[in-house]
N, C-alpha and C positions, 0 to 999 in steps of 0.2 A: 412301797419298796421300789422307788426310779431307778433305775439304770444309768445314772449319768456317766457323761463323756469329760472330761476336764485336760488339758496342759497341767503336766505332773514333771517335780523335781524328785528324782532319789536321791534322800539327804542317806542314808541309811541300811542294809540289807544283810541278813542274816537267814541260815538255813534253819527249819523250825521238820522238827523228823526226818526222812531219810531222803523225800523226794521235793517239799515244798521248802518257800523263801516265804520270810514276813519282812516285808518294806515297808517304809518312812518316808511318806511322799508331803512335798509341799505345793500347794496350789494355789491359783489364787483367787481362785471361788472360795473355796470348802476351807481354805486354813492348811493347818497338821494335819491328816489321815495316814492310820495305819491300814495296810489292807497285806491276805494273804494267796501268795500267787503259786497255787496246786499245783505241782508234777513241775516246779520250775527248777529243781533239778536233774530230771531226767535227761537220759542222754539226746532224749528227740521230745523235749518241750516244744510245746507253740511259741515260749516265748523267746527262744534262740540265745537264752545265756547273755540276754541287754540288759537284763535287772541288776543292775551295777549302783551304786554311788557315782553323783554329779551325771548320771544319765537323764536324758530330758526325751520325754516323749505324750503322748495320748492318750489317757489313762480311761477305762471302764472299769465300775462296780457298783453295786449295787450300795445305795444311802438308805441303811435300816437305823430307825429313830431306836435309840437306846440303847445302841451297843459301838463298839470302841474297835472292833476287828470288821473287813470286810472282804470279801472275798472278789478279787483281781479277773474278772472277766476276758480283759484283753490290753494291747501296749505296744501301740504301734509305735517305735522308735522316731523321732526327731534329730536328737543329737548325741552320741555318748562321750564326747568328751575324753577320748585315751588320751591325750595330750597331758591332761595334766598328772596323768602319773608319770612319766617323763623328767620329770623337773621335781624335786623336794621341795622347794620352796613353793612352788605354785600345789603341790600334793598338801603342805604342811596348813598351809593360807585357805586353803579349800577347803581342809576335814574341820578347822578351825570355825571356818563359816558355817559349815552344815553343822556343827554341833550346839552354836550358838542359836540357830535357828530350832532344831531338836530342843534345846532348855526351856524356850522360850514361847515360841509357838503355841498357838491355839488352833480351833475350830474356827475362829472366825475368819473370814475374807482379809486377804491382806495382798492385795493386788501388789502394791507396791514395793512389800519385801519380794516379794516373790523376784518380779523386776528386776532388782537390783542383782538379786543373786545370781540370775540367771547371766546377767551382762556380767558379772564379775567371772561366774564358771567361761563364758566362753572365751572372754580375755583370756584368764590363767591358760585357758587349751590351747589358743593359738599362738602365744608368745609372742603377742604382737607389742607387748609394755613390761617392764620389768616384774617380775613374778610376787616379789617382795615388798614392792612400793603398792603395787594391785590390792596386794592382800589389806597392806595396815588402811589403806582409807578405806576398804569395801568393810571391813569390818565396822572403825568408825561411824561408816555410813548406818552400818544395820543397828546398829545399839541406837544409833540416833532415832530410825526410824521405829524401832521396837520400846521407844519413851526413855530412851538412856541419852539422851546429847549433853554432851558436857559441856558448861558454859566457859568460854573463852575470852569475850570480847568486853566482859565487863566484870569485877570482884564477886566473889559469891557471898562473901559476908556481908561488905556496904554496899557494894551496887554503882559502885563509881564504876564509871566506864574509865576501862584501861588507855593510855596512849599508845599512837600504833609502836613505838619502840620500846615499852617498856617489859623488863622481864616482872615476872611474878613468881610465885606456888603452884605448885599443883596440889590444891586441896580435894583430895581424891572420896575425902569420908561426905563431904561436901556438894562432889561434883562438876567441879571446874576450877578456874584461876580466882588465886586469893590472890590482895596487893599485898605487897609487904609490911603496910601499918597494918593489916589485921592479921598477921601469918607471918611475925617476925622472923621466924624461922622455920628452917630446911632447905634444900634444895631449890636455887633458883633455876626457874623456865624461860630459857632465854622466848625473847618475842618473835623468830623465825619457826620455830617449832610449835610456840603458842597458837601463831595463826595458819599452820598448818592443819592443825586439829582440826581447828574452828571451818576450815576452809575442807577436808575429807568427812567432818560431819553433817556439813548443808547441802554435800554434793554440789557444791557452787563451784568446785575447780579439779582439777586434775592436776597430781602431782609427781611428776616423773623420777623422783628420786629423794624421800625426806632426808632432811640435812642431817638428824642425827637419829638413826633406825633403832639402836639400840635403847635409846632414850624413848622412843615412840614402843619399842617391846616392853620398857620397865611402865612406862603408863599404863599400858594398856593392861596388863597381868594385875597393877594396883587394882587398878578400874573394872575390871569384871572380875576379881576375887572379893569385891568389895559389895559391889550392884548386882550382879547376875550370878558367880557360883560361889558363894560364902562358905558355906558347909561344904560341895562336890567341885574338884577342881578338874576342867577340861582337861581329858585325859592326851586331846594334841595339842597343849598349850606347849608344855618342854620343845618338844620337836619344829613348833612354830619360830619360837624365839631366840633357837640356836641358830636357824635360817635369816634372821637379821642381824646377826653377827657381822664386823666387816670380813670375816672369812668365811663367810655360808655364803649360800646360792643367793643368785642374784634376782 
């Protein structure tokens, strides 16, 4: 029964009886762990009311083999992020991220998501890049990283590699871009957008403003009602993709 010490994201937090919270933390040791954090609603908790969502801090509890709850020792605060509740679009981009991470997630070590989310929450808090542009590559990014990247730069049926100007499909049941001789129809993807994708899912660039946001929310809603929630649809998806609107926050 170790004691470990870990860097902990609150994807998650909920009161659980009168006076405690059960959290949803992500690490990048441990994976997913739930743990629950006693008297953490009390009006004079040790933990001071930081057990928040996108809060980032120092997490202790105890790692008992066989069970699934753990009890929150201590949490010493890092970062809490009020910034992003501030902003809708960077709140909407955020609950979006932690949710997908919640679906998906495991126990195992995932350094790397962890990573990423973590530089995404702190962008969205500081407002130092647009809220909405942040959100659609960090997400691309995570699905990429969580074994979702969608193929871009080359057809998913024959395998011809695309030209850099050529539009395509988005063949979503598939996974990425179809050519047109194998995806005679539907909607064409023009190749600015194409290779934005491709480009928000390698984390190879940064992109300060997709050329058409709307079209990046309808992909995106195919693509994880398709891959990730088939049966349970992200309950902040609606609120995400009305925020990529050319009349939502920016």
């Amino acid at each position: 029964m170790p004691l470990i010490e870990t860097r902990a994201l609150v994807l998650h937090a909920f009161p659980y009886g009168e006076t405690s919270r059960i959290l949803r933390l992500l690490t990048p040791r441990y994976g997913l762990r739930s743990v629950i954090a006693k008297g953490a609603q009390r009006p004079k908790s040790r933990f001071g009311g930081v057990l928040e969502p996108f809060t980032e801090g120092e997490a202790q509890f105890n790692l008992r083999e066989g069970r699934d709850l753990f009890t929150l020792s201590g949490f010493t605060l890092i970062r809490s992020r009020q910034g992003i509740g501030r902003n809708l679009a960077a709140f909407s981009g955020a609950s979006l991220l932690a949710e997908i991470a919640l679906r998906t997630g495991t126990e195992e070590a995932q350094p790397e998501l962890y990573d990423s989310i973590v530089s995404t929450f702190d962008t969205l808090a500081e407002g130092t890049a647009p809220a909405a542009a942040t959100a659609v590559a960090a997400i691309w990014r995570t699905l990429s990283i969580l074994g979702f990247q969608p193929e871009m730069e080359a057809c998913v049926r024959c395998g011809r590699e695309l030209e850099a100007d050529e539009p395509a499909r988005f063949d979503v049941e598939a996974g990425g871009s179809a050519c047109r001789s194998c995806r005679p129809v539907g909607r064409l993807l023009d190749a600015t957008t194409r290779h934005e994708v491709g480009r928000m899912s390698s984390g190879s660039g940064h992109i300060d403003a997709p050329g058409d946001r709307a079209l990046h929310g309808r992909m995106l809603e195919a693509f994880l009602s398709t891959h990730v929630a088939a049966d349970r649809p992200f309950r902040s998806l609606g609120l995400f993709l009305a925020n990529l609107r050319p009349d939502g926050a920016a």
